[in-house]
C-alpha positions, 0 to 999 in steps of 0.5 A: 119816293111817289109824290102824291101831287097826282091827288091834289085838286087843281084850282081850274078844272082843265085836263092836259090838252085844255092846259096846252092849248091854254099855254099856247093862247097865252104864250108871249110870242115875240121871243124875248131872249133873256132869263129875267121873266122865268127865272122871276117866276121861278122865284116865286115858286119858292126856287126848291133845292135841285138835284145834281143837274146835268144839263146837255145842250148842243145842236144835234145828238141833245134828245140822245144823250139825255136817254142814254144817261137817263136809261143808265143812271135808272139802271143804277138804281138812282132816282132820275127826273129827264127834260127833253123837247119837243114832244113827238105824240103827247105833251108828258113825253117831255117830262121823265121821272124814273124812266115813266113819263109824268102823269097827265095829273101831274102836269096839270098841278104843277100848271096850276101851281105855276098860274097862281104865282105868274101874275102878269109876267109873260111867258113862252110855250117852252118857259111853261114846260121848263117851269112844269119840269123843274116843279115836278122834279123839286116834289121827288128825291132825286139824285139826278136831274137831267135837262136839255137845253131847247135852243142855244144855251145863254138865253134858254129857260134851262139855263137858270139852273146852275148846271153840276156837269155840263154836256156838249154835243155836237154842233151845226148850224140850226137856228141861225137867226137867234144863235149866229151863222157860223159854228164858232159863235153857235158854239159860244151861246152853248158854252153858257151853260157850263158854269165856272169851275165846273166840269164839261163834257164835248162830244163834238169830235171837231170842237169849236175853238170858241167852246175851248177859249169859254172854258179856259177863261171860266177855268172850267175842266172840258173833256173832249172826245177824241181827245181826252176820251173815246169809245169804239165797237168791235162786234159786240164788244165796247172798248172805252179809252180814256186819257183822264182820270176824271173819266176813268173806269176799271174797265177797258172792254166790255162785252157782249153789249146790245147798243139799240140806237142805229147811225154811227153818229150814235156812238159818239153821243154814247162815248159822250154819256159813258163819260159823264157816267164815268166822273159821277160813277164814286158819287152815284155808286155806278157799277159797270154791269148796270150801266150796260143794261142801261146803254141796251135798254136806251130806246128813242123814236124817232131816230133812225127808226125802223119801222117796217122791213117790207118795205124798209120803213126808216123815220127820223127826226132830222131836220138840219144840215148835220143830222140829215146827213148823218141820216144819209150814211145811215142810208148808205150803210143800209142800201135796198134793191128797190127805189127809195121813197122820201116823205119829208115836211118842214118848218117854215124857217127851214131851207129845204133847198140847203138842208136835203142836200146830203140825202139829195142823191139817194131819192128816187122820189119825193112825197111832200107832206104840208106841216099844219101850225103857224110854224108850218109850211105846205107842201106846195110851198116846198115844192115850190123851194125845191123844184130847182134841185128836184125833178118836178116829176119825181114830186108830189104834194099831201097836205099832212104828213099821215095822207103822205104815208098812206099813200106812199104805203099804197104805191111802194114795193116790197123791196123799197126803202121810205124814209120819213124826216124832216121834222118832228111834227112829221115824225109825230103825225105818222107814230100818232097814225101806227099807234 
């Protein structure tokens, strides 16, 4: 059913960018890491009743998942709302209602809505955009919720919602210096948004032991891939291997299927959406023929995408140790006669010297693009950071991610390879650049 939101007047005539910038002046920037401010805030919205929510954290593989299960379900016919960060282009890409992104109008209510009632509690960007979200999915009749978790679990704003089924993906290390410096106590801060009782699902194929030891202390039933589900391809046909009934189908094999999303990784998220879809399959009324259309329509940016074959265009949004080298097989399992030509930009609190490690030997040279924004860093700073694992050389420096591109276009061959990662900023600039 179509909300009629859209039509209201908002109380201060600001369009979405204006609201944006507002929410960034006046976002809290120390980061207080509890769920006292938003879930107030929350409160005084009135706390509308949620759908069945499903909430997906984990370190890599979150952004994924959510589009599969969102894609699936829209092909089922249920009526889905899907929360993701961070937005590559445009701030509405973050918020999903039945497969269309919310209307700039939209937003921009539901700021409203949330300016009247904040008072002076401070929030952060992020607790502005959950709280835009859950508002706008409490003014459709959903049957699913999907939110994604932003950074860990425990403390994260999605996290005040009481999740029905709870997704786990895989996990590394990324944020180390809110989370933990190992996979075990990361592990933990997401194993906060399983809720007791409940059941989960882990697409990790080596699950933390601490994800374990959580859910057996709040008697919450954890399914694991590899353990008690898995999913393989043979040409084109899908072949699903339960060992629970929870996540069982009436299917063993299905085929031909179409499975857009490239990188092996991608199949372990799939495995991990198939079982979500295969516990609420009674509830939803799935059926198997719709969820394929689904799995083939499941389209992401940004991920292993190409953009180009001539020369071969690969852009990804990895900007960690795990997904960037889940970027390097992919580069190997797709190998070029050219040179390949990297266009990468990170935030500051990343170690570039650490993080490009996997992808170090399969660069012929480096286009450093500097990241505008107090998080960003210059490109002559990662120079800087990477001189002593890179041939100087071999580097050059752009202050933008779009001049990088353009000058790296100019230089290459038909037969190279670029590959553009590194961060979502990046990746953002250089989509904004095609359009």
């Amino acid at each position: 059913m179509k909300s009629d939101i859209g039509s209201r007047i908002p109380f201060q005539d600001f369009d979405l960018r204006q609201w944006v910038e507002y929410i960034q002046t006046r976002h809290f920037r120390s980061i207080d890491m509890t769920l006292e401010r938003v879930t107030e805030v929350w409160s005084r919205l009135g706390k509308p009743k949620a759908a069945l929510t499903i909430t997906v954290a984990g370190t890599n593989g979150k952004g994924s998942t959510v589009r599969l299960l969102e894609s699936t379900l829209c092909s089922s016919r249920c009526s889905v709302g899907a929360y993701t960060s961070p937005h590559l282009m445009r701030f509405n890409e973050r918020i999903r209602i039945n497969g269309e992104e919310a209307t700039s109008d939209e937003i921009c209510q539901s700021f409203c809505e949330i300016e009247e009632v904040v008072g002076d509690i401070p929030l952060t960007y992020f607790e502005y955009a959950t709280l835009s979200a859950l508002w706008l999915f409490s003014r459709y009749a959903l049957d699913v919720q999907i939110l994604e978790v932003g950074m860990g679990g425990r403390l994260d704003a999605v996290n005040m919602m009481d999740s029905d089924l709870a997704v786990v993906t895989s996990i590394g290390l990324d944020h180390q210096a809110w989370l933990g410096n190992d996979r075990e106590t990361i592990a933990l801060e997401k194993a906060e948004v399983m809720r007791e009782g409940s059941t989960a699902i882990c697409s990790d194929r080596s699950i933390p032991q601490s994800l374990v030891s959580f859910a057996k202390e709040k008697s919450v039933e954890l399914l694991a891939i590899g353990q008690d589900f898995d999913i393989r391809f043979e040409g084109d046909a899908l072949y699903w291997d339960s060992k629970s009934s929870r996540c069982k189908w009436a299917w063993k094999t299905v085929g031909p299927i179409s499975f857009p999303l490239a990188g092996a990784h991608q199949r372990d998220n799939l495995a991990g959406a198939v079982a979500v879809l295969a516990i609420l399959a009674d509830r939803l009324g799935l059926r198997v023929e719709e969820v394929l259309s689904g799995i083939s329509r499941s389209v992401l940016p940004g991920r292993c995408q190409i953009l180009g074959t001539s020369p071969l265009i690969i852009m990804d949004v990895a900007h960690n140790l795990d997904s960037i080298a889940a970027l390097s097989r992919f580069l190997i399992q797709n190998p070029v006669q050219g040179n390949t030509i990297a266009i990468f930009g990170a935030l500051i609190d990343k170690k570039p010297d650490e993080v490009i490690c996997p992808i170090l030997s399969h660069v012929d040279c480096w286009h450093l693009a500097g990241v505008s924004g107090e998080r960003g860093q210059s490109s002559t700073d990662l120079k800087s950071r990477l001189k002593d694992i890179c041939d100087c050389n071999h580097i050059a420096c752009h202050d933008n991610p779009k001049t990088a591109y353009r000058h790296v276009m100019d230089l290459a061959e038909p037969h190279d390879r670029i590959v553009v990662f590194g961060s979502f900023h990046v990746a953002g600039d250089i989509l904004e650049l095609l359009e």
